[in-house]
N, C-alpha and C positions, 0 to 999 in steps of 0.2 A: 666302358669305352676305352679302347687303347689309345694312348697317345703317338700322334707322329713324330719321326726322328729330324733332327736334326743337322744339317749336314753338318761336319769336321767336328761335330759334339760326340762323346760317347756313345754307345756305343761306336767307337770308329771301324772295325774290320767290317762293320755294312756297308752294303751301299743303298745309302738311302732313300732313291729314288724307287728301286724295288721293294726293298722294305716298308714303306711308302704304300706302294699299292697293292702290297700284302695286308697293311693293316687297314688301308679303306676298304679293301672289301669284307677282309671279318667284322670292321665295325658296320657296316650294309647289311649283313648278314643278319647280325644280333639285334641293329635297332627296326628288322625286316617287320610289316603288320599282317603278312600276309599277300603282296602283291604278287599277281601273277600264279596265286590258287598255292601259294607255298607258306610254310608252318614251319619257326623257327624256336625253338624254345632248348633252352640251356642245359643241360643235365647236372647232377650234382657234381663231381667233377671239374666241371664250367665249358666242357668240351660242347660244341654245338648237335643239335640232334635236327634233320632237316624235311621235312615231309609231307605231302600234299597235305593243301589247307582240309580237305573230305576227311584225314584219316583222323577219327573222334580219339581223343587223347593220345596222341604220341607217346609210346611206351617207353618208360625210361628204364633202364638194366641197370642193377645196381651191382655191384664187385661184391665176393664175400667180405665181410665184417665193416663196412663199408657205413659211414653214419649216415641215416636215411634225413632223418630230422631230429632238432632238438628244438624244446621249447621248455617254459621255465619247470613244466611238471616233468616231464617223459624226454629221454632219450631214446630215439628205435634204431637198430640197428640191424642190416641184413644181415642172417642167419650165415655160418661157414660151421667148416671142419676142419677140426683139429684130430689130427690120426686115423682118420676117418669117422671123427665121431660130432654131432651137430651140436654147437653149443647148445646149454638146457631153457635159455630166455631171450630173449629178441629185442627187449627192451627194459629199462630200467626208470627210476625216479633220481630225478635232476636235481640238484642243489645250487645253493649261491656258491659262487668264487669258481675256480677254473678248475675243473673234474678232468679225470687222468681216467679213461674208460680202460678195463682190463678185462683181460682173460683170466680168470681164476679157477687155474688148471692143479687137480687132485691127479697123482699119479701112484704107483708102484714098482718094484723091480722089473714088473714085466711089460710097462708103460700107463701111457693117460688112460685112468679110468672116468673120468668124467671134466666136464667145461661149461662152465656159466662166464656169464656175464656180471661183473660187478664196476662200482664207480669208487676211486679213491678220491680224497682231497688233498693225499699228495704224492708223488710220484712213485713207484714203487722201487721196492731195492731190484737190484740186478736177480739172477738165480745163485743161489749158495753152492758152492760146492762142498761135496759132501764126502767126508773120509771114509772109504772102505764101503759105501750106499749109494742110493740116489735121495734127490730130495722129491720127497712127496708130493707137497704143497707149494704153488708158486704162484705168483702174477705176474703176466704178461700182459703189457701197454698195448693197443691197438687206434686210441685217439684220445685228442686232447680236446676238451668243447668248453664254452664258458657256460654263459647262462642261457643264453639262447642260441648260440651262434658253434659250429663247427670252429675250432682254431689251427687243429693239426691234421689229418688221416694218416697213420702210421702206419698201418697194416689194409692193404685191399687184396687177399688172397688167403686160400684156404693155407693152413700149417701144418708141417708135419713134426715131431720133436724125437730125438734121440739120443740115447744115453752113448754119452763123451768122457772119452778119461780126460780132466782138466789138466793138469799136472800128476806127477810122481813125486813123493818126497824119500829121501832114504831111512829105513827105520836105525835105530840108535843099536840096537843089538837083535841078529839074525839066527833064528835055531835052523837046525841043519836043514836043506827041503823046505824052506819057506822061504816064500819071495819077498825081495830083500826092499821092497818099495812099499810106504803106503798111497793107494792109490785115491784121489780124488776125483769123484764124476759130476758130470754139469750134466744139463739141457741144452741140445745144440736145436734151435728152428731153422725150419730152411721150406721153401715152398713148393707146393705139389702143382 
């Protein structure tokens, strides 16, 4: 249930009276049984999904990597791709305290050669950068979940990842014809 605004309260740049009847009709919506042969039911997200009361199960569309459920044993999580490649598991085993769900991406010079799904219990480091290389091995965050409950969605779309010169450092002494920097590379993500 959203609450109503308040006139000359906070937020002030509304105008409350429409604001107002913006929010009574979502809250109509959401607390809807069915009148009038329609079907209201919330998606993960919280976004509303609206549809003749006749259609059997309203279909919910889940985003890549997108946490479908969690409960105290299993997390599931919708399938994505990373460089075109599908992660290797969909779901995982749950623990107590606040899990950091990642992508636990194997690479080489030539890119991601594989991607699972794993659960940390604490956040993972950033990507290393790597002198004169790439780095191989990395974890990337995609949600934060407690024991039963969703906390974060960090990521809702497939990835793509590319080798980045991070910095230049200059080398201390230069032989003739070699370049005069050592170069540092990262993982740059960015969405497809």
């Amino acid at each position: 249930m959203i609450e109503r605004l308040v006139r000359n309260e906070a937020p002030s740049l509304l105008d409350t009276d429409k604001a107002n009847e913006l929010i009574d009709a979502i809250n109509a919506l959401m607390n809807s049984r069915g009148a009038g042969g329609i079907v209201v039911k919330a998606d993960q997200d919280g976004s509303l999904l609206i549809a003749p009361a006749g259609a059997e199960g309203v279909p919910i569309k889940y985003h890549p990597f997108e946490v479908i459920s969690v409960s105290e044993e299993t997390i599931l999580i919708n399938p994505g791709l990373v460089n075109g490649l599908i992660v290797s598991n969909s779901s995982i085993e749950n623990g107590s305290g606040t899990s950091y769900i990642c992508l636990d991406i194997q690479a080489d010079s030539d890119g991601i050669v594989s991607v699972s799904l794993t659960r940390e219990t604490t956040a993972p480091d950033g990507i290393e950068f790597i002198e004169n290389g790439v780095n191989t091995s990395f974890k990337y965050p995609i949600a934060i979940v407690s024991e039963k409950s969703l906390g974060s969605q960090l990521v809702k779309e497939n990835l793509f990842f590319s080798i980045e010169i991070a910095y230049e450092q200059p080398k201390e002494t230069v032989a003739i014809g070699e370049y005069p920097n050592n170069i540092f590379y990262t993982w740059r993500a960015s969405s497809n």
